[in-house]
N, CA, C and O atoms as a Tripos MOL2 file, in Angstrom:
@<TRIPOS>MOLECULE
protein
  252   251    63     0     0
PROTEIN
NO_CHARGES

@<TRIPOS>ATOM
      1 N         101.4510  107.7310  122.6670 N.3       1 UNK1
      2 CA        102.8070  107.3170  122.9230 C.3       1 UNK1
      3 C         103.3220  106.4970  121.7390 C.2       1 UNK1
      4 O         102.7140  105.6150  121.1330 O.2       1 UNK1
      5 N         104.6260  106.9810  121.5150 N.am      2 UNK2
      6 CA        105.2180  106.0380  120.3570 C.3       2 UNK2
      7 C         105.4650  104.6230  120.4590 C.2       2 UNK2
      8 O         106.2350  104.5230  121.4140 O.2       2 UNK2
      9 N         105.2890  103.7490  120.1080 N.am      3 UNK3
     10 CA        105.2930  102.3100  120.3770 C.3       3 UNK3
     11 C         106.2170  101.3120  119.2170 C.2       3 UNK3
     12 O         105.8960  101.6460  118.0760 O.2       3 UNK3
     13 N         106.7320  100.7600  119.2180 N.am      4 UNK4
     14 CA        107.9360   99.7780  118.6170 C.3       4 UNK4
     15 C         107.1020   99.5000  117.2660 C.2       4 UNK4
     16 O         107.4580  100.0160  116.2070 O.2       4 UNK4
     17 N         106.0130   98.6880  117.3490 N.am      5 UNK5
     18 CA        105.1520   98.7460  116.3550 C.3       5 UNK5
     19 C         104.8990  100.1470  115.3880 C.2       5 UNK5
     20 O         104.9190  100.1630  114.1570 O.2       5 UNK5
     21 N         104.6930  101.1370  116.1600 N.am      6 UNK6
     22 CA        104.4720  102.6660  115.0880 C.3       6 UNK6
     23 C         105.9530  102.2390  114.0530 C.2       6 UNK6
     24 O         106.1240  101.9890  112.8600 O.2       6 UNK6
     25 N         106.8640  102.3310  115.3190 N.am      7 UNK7
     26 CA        108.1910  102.6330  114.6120 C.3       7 UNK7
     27 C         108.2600  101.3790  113.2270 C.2       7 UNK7
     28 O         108.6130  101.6130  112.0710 O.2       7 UNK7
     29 N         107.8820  100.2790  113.7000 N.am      8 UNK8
     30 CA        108.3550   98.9500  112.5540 C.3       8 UNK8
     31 C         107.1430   99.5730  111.4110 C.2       8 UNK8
     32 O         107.5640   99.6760  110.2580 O.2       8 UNK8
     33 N         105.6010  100.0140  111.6630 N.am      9 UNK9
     34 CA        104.9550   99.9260  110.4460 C.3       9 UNK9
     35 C         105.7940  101.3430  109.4940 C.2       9 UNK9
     36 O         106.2820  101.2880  108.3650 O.2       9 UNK9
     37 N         105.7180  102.5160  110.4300 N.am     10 UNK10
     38 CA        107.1190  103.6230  109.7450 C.3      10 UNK10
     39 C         108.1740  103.0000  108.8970 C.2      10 UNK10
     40 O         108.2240  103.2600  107.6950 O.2      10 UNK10
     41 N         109.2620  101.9550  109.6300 N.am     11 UNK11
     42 CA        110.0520  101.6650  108.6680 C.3      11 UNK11
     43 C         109.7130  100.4330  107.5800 C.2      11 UNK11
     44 O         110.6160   99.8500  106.9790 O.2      11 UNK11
     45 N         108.5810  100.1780  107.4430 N.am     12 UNK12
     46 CA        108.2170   99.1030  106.9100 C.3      12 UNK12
     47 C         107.6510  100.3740  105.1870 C.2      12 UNK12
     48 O         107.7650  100.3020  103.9630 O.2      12 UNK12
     49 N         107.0150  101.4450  106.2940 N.am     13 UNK13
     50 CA        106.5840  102.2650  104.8210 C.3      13 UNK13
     51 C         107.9200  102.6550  103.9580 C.2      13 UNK13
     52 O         108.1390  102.6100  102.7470 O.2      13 UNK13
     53 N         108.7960  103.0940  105.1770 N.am     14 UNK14
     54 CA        109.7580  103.6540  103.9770 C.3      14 UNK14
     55 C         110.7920  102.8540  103.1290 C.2      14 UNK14
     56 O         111.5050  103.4800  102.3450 O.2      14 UNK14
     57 N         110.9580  100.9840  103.2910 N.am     15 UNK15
     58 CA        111.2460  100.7570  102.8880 C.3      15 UNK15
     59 C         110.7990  100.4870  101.0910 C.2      15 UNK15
     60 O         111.4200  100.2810  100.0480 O.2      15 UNK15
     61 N         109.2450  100.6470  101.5450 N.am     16 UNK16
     62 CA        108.1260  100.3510  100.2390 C.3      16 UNK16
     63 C         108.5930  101.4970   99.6520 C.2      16 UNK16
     64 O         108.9070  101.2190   98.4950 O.2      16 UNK16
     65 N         108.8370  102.9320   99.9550 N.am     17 UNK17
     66 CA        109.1120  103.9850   99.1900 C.3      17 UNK17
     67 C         110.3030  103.5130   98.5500 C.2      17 UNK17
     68 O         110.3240  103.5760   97.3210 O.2      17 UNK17
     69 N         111.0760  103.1560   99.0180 N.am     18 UNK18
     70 CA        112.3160  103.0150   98.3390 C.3      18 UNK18
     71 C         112.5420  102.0540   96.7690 C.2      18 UNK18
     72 O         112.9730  102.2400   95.6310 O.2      18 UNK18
     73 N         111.8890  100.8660   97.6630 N.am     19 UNK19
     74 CA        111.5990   99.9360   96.3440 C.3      19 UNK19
     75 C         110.7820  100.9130   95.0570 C.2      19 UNK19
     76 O         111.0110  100.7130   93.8640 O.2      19 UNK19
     77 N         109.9850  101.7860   95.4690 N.am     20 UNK20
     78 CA        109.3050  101.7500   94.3380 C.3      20 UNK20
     79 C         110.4920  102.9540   93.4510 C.2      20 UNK20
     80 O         110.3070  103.0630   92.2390 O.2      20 UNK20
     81 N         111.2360  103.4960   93.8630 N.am     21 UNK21
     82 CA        111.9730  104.5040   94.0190 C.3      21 UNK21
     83 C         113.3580  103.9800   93.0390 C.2      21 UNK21
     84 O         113.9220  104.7130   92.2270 O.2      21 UNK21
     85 N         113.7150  102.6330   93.3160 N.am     22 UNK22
     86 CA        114.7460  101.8070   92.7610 C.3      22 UNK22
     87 C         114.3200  101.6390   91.2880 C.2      22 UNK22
     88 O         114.9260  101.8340   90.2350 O.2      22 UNK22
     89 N         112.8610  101.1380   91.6180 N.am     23 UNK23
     90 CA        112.1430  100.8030   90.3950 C.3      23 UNK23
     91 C         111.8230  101.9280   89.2830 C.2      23 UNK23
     92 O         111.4180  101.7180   88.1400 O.2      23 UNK23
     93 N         112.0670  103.0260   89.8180 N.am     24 UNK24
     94 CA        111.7840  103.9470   88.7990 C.3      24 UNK24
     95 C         113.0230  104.3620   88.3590 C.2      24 UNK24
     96 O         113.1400  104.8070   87.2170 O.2      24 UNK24
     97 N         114.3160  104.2440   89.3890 N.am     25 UNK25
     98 CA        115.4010  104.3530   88.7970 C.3      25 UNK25
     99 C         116.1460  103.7350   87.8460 C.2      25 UNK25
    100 O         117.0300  104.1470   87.0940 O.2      25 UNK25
    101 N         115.5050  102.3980   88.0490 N.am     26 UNK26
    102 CA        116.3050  101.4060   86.6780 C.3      26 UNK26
    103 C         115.3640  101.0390   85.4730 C.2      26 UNK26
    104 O         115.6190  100.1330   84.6800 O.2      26 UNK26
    105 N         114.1580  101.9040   85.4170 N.am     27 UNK27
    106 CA        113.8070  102.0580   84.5090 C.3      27 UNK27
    107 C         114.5400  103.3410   83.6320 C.2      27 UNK27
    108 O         114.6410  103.3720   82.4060 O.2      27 UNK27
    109 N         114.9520  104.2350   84.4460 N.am     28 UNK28
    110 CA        115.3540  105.4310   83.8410 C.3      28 UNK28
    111 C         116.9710  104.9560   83.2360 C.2      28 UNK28
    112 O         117.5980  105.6650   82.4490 O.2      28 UNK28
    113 N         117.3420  103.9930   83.6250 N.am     29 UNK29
    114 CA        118.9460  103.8170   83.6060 C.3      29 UNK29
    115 C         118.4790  103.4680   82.0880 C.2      29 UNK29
    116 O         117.4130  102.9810   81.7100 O.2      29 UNK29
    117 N         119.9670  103.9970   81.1100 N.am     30 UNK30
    118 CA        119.8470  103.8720   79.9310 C.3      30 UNK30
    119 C         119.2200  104.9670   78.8070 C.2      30 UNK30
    120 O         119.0840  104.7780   77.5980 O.2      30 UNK30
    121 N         118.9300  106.0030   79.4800 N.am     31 UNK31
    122 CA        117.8840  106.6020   79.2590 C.3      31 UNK31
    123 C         118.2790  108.4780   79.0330 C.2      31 UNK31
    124 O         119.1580  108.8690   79.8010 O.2      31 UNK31
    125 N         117.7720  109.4120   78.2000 N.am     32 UNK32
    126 CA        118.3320  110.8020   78.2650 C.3      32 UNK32
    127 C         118.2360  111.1700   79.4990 C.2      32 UNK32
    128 O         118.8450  112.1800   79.8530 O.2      32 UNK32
    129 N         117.4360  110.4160   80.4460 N.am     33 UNK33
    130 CA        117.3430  110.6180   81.7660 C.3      33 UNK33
    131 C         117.7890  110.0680   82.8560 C.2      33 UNK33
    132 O         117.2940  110.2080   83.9750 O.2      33 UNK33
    133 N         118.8540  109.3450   82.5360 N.am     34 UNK34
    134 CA        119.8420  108.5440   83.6580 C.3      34 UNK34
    135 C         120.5010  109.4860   84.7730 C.2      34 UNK34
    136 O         121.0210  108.9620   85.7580 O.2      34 UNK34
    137 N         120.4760  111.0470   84.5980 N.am     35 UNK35
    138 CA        120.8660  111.3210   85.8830 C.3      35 UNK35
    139 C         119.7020  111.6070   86.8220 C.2      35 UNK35
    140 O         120.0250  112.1070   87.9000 O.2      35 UNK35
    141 N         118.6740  111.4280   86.6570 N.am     36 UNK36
    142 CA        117.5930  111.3080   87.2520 C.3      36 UNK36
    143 C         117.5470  109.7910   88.1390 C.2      36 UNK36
    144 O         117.0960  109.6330   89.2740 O.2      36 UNK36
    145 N         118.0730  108.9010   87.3670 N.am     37 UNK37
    146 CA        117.9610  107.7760   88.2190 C.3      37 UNK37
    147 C         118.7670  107.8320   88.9140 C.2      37 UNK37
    148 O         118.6050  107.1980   89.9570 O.2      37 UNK37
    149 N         120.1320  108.6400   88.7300 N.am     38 UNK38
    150 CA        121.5380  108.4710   90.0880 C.3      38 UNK38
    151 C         120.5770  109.5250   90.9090 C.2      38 UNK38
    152 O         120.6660  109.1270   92.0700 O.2      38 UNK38
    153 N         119.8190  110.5150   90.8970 N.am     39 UNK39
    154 CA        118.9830  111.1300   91.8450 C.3      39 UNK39
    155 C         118.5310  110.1650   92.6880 C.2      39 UNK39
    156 O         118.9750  110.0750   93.8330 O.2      39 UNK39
    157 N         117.7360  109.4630   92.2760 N.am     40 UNK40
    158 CA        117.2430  108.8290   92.8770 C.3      40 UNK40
    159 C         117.5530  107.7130   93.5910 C.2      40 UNK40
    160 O         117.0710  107.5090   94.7060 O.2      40 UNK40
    161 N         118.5560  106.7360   92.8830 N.am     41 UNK41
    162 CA        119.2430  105.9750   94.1540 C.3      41 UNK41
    163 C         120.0030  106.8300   94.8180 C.2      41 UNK41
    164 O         120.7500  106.2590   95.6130 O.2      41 UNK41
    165 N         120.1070  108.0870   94.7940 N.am     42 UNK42
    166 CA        120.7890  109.0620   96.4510 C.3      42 UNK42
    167 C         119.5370  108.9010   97.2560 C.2      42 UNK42
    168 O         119.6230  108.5310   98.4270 O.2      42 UNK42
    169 N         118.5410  109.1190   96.7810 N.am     43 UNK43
    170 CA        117.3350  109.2700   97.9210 C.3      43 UNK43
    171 C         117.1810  107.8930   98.1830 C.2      43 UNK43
    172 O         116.7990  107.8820   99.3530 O.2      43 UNK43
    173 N         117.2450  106.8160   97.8240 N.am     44 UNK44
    174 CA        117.4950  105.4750   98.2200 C.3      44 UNK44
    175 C         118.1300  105.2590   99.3780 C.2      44 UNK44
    176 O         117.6530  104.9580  100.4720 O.2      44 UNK44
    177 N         119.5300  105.4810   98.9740 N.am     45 UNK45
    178 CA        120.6850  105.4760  100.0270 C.3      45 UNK45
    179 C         120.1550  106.6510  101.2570 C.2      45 UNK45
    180 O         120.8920  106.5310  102.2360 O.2      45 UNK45
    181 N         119.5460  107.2730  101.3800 N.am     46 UNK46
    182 CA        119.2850  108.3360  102.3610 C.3      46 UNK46
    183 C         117.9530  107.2990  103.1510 C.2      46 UNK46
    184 O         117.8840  107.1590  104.3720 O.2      46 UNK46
    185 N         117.1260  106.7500  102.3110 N.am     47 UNK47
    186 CA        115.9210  105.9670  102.7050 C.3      47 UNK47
    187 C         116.5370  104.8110  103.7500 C.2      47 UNK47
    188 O         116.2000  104.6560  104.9240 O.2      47 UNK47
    189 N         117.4760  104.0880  103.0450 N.am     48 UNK48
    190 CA        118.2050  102.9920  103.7790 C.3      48 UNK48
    191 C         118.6680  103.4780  105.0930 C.2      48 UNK48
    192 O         118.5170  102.9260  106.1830 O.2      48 UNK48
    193 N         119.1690  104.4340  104.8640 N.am     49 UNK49
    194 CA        119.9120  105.0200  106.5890 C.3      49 UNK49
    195 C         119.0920  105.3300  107.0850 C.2      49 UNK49
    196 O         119.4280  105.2870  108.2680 O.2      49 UNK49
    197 N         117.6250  105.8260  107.0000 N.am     50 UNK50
    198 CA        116.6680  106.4940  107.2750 C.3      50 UNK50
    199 C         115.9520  105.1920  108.3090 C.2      50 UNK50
    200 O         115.6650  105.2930  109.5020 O.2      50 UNK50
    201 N         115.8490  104.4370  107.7490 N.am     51 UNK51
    202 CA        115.2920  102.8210  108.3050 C.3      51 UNK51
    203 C         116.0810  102.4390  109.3170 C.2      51 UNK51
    204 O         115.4860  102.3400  110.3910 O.2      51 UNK51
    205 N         117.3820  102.1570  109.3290 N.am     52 UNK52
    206 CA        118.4960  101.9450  109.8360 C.3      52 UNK52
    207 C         118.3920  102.6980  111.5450 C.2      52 UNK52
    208 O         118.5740  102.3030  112.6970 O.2      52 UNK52
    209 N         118.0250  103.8690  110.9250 N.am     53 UNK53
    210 CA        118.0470  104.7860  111.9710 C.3      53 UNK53
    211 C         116.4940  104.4710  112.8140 C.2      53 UNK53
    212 O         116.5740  103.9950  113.9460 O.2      53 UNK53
    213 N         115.3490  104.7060  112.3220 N.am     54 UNK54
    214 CA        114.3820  104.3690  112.6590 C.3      54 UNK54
    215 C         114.4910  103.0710  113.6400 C.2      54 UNK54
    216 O         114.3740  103.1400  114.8630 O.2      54 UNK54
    217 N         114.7610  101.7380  112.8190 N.am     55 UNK55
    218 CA        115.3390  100.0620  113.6030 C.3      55 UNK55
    219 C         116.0220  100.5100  115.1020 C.2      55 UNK55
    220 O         115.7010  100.1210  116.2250 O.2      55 UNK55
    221 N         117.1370  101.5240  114.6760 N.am     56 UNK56
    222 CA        118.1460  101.3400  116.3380 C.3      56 UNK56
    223 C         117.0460  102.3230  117.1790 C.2      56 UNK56
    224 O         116.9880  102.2290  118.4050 O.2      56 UNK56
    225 N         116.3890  103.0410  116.6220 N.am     57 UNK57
    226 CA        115.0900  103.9760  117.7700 C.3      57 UNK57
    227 C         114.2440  103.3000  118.3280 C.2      57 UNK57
    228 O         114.1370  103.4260  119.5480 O.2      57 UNK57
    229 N         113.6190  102.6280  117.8130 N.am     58 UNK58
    230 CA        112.9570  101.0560  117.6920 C.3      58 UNK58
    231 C         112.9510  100.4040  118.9160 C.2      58 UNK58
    232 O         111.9910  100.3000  119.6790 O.2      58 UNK58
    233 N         114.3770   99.8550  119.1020 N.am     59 UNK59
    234 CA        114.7560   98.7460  119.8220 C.3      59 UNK59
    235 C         115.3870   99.7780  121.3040 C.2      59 UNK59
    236 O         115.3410   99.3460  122.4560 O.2      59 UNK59
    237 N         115.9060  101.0720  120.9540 N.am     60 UNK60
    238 CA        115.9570  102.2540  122.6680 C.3      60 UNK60
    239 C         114.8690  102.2310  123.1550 C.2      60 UNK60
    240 O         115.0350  102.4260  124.3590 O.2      60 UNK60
    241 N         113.4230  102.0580  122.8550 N.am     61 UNK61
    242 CA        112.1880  102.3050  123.4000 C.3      61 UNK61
    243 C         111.9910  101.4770  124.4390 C.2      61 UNK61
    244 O         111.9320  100.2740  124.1850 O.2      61 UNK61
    245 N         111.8800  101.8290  125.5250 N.am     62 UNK62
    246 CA        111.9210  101.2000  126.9740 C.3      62 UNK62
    247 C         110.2540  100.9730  127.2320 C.2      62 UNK62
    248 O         109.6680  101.0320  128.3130 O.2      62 UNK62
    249 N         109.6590  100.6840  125.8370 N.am     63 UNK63
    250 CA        108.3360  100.0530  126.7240 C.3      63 UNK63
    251 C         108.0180   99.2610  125.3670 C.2      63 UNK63
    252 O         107.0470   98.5070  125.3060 O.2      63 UNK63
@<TRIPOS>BOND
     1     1     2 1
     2     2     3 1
     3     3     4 2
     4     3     5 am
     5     5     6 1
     6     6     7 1
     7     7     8 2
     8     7     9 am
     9     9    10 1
    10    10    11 1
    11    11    12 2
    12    11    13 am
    13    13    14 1
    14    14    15 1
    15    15    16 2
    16    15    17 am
    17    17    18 1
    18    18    19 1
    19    19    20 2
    20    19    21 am
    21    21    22 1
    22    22    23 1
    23    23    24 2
    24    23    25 am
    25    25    26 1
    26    26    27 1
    27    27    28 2
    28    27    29 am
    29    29    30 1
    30    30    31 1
    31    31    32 2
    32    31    33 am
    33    33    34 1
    34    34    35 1
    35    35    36 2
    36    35    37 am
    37    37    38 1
    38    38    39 1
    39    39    40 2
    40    39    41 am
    41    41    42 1
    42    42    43 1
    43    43    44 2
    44    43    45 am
    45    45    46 1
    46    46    47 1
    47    47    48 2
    48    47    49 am
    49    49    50 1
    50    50    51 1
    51    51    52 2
    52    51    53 am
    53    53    54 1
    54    54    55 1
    55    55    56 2
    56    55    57 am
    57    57    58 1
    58    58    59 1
    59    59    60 2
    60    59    61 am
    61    61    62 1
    62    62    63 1
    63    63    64 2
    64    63    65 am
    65    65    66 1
    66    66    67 1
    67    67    68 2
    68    67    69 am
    69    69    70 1
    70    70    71 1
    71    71    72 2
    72    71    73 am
    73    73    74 1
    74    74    75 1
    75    75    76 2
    76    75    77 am
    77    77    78 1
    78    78    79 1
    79    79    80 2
    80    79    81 am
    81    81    82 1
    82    82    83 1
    83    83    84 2
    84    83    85 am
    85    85    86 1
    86    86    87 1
    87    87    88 2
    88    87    89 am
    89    89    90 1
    90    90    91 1
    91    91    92 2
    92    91    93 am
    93    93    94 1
    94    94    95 1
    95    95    96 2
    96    95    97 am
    97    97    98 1
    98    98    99 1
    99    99   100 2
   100    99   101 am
   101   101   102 1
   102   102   103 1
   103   103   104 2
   104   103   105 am
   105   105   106 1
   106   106   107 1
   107   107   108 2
   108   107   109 am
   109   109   110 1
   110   110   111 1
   111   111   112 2
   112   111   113 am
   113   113   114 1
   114   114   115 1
   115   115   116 2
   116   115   117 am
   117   117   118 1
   118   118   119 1
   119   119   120 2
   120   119   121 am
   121   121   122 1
   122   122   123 1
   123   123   124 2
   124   123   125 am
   125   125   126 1
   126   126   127 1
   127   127   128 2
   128   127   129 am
   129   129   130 1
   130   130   131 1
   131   131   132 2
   132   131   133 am
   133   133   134 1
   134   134   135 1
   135   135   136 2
   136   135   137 am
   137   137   138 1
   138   138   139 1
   139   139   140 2
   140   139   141 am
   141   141   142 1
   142   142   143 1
   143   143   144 2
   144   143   145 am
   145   145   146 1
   146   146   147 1
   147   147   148 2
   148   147   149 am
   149   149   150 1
   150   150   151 1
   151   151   152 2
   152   151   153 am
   153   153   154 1
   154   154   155 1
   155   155   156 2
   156   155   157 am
   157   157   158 1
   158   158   159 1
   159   159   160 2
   160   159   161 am
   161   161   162 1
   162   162   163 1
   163   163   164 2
   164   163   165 am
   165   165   166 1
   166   166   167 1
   167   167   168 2
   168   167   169 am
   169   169   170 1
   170   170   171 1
   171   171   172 2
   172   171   173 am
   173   173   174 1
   174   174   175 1
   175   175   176 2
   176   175   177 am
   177   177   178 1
   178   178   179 1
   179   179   180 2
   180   179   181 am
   181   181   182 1
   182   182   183 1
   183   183   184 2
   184   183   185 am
   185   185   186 1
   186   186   187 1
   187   187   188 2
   188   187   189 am
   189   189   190 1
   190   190   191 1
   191   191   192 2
   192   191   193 am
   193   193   194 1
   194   194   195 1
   195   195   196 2
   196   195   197 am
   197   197   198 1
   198   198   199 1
   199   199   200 2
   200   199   201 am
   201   201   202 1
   202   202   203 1
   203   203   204 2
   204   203   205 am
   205   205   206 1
   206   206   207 1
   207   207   208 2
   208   207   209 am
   209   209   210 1
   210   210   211 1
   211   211   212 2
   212   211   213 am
   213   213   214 1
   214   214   215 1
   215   215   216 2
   216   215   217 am
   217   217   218 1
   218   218   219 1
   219   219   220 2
   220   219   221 am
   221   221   222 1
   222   222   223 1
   223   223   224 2
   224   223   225 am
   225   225   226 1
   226   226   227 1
   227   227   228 2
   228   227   229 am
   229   229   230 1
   230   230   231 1
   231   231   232 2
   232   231   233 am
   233   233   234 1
   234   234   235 1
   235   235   236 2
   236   235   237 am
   237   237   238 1
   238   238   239 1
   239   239   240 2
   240   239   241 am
   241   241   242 1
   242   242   243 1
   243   243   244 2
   244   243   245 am
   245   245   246 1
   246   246   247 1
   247   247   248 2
   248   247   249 am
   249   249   250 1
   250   250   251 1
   251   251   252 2
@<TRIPOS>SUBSTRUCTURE
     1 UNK1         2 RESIDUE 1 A UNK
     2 UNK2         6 RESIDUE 1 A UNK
     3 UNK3        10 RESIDUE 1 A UNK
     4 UNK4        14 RESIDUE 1 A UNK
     5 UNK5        18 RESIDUE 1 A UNK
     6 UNK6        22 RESIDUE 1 A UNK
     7 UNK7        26 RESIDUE 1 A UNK
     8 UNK8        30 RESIDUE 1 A UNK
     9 UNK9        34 RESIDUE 1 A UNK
    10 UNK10       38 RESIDUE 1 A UNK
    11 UNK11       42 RESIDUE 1 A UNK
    12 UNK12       46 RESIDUE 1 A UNK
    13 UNK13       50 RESIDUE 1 A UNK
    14 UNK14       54 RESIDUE 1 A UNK
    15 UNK15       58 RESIDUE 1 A UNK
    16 UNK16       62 RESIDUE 1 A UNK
    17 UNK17       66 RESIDUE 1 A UNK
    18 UNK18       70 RESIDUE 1 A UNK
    19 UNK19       74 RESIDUE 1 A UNK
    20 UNK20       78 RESIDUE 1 A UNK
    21 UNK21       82 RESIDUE 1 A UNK
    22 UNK22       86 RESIDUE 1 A UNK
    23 UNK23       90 RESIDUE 1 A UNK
    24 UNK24       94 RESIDUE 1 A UNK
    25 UNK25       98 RESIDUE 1 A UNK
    26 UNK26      102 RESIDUE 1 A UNK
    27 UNK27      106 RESIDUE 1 A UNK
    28 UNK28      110 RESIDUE 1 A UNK
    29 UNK29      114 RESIDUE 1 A UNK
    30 UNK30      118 RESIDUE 1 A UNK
    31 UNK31      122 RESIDUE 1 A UNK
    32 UNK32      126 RESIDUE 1 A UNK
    33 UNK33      130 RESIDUE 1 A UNK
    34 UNK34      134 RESIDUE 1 A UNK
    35 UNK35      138 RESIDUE 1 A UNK
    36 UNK36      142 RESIDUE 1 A UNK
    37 UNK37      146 RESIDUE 1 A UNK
    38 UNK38      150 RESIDUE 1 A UNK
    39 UNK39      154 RESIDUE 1 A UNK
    40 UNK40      158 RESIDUE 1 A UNK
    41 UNK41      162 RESIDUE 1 A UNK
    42 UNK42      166 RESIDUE 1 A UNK
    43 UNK43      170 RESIDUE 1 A UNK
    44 UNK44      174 RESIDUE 1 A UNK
    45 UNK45      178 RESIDUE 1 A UNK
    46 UNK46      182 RESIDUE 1 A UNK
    47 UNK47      186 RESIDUE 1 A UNK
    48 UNK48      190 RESIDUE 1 A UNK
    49 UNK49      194 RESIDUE 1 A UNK
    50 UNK50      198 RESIDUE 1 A UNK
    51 UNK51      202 RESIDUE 1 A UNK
    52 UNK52      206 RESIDUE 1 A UNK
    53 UNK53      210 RESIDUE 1 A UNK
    54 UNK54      214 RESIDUE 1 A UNK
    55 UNK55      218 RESIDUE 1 A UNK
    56 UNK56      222 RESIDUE 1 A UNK
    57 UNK57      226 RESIDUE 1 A UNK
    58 UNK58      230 RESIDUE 1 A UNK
    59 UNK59      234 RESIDUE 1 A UNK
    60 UNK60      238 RESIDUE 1 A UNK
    61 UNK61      242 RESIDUE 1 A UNK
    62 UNK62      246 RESIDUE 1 A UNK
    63 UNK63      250 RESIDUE 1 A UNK
């Protein structure tokens, strides 16, 4: 059974994805490869809602 905890260590991972995700993007900023980093803060912004979404599932769980 899914449990509030699954859900928090889940959004706890994907926030770590993200950070590391930011971090590779602003290394790239500046770079022949800067549209690689706007790639990647999209998958950021998708990560954030992703959590967001996960949090309000989270807190519906009736046990």
């Amino acid at each position: 059974m899914v449990t509030k905890a699954e859900l928090s260590s889940i959004e706890t991972a994907v926030q770590e994805l993200g950070e590391r995700l930011v971090a590779s993007a602003d290394e790239l900023l500046g770079t022949v490869n800067e549209n690689v980093a706007v790639d990647l803060y999209e998958v950021d912004r998708s990560l954030r809602m992703a959590r967001r979404r996960l949090s309000k599932a989270a807190e519906g769980l009736k046990n």
